[in-house]
C-alpha positions in Angstrom: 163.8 -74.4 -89.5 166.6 -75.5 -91.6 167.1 -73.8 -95.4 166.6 -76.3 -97.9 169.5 -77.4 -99.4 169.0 -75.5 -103.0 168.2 -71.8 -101.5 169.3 -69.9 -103.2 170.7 -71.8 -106.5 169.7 -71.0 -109.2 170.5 -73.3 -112.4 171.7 -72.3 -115.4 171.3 -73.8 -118.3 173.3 -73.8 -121.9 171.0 -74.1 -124.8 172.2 -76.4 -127.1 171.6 -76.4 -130.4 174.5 -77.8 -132.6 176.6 -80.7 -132.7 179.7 -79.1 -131.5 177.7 -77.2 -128.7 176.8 -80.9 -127.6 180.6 -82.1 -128.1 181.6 -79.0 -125.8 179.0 -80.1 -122.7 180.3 -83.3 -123.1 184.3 -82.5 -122.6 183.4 -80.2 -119.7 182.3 -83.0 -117.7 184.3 -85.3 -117.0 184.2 -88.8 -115.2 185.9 -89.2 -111.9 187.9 -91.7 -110.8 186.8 -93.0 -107.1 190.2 -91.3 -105.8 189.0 -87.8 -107.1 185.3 -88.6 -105.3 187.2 -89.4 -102.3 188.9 -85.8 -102.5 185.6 -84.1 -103.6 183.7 -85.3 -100.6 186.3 -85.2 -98.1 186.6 -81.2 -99.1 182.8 -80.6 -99.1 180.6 -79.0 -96.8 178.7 -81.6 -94.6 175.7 -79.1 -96.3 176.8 -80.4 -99.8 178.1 -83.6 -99.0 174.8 -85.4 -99.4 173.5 -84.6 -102.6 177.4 -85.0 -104.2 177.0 -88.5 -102.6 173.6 -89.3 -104.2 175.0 -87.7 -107.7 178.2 -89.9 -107.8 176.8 -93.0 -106.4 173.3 -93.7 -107.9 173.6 -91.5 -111.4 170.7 -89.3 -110.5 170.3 -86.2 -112.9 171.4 -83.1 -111.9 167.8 -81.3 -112.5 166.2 -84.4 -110.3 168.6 -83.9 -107.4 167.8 -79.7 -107.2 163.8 -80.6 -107.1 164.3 -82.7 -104.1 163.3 -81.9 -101.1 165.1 -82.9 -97.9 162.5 -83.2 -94.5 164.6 -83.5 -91.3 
């Protein structure tokens, strides 16, 4: 049986409780351009590949794409 594809991952997450806190999350991340996807992906793991497609492509939340759960 395969590992599912979050074993082992455990997400962290910033509380955020001011303005500036917000304004600091928000500079961190960054849009990419589809040239910068194009690198991403091509560099990635086939392992990784998937759920960096369904993040970039259908604006699924970060927290809803480590509760899936792949069947193969």
């Amino acid at each position: 049986m395969r590992p599912h594809a979050t074993s082992g991952v455990s997400p962290s997450r910033q509380k955020i409780s001011t303005e500036a806190d917000a304004s600091a999350v928000l500079q961190r991340n960054g849009i990419c351009t589809p040239d910068e996807i194009r690198k991403i992906l091509a560099a990635t793991s086939s392992t990784l590949r998937l759920t960096l497609e369904i993040k970039a492509f259908s604006g699924v939340r970060t927290e809803e794409i480590v509760r899936l759960g792949w069947v193969t």
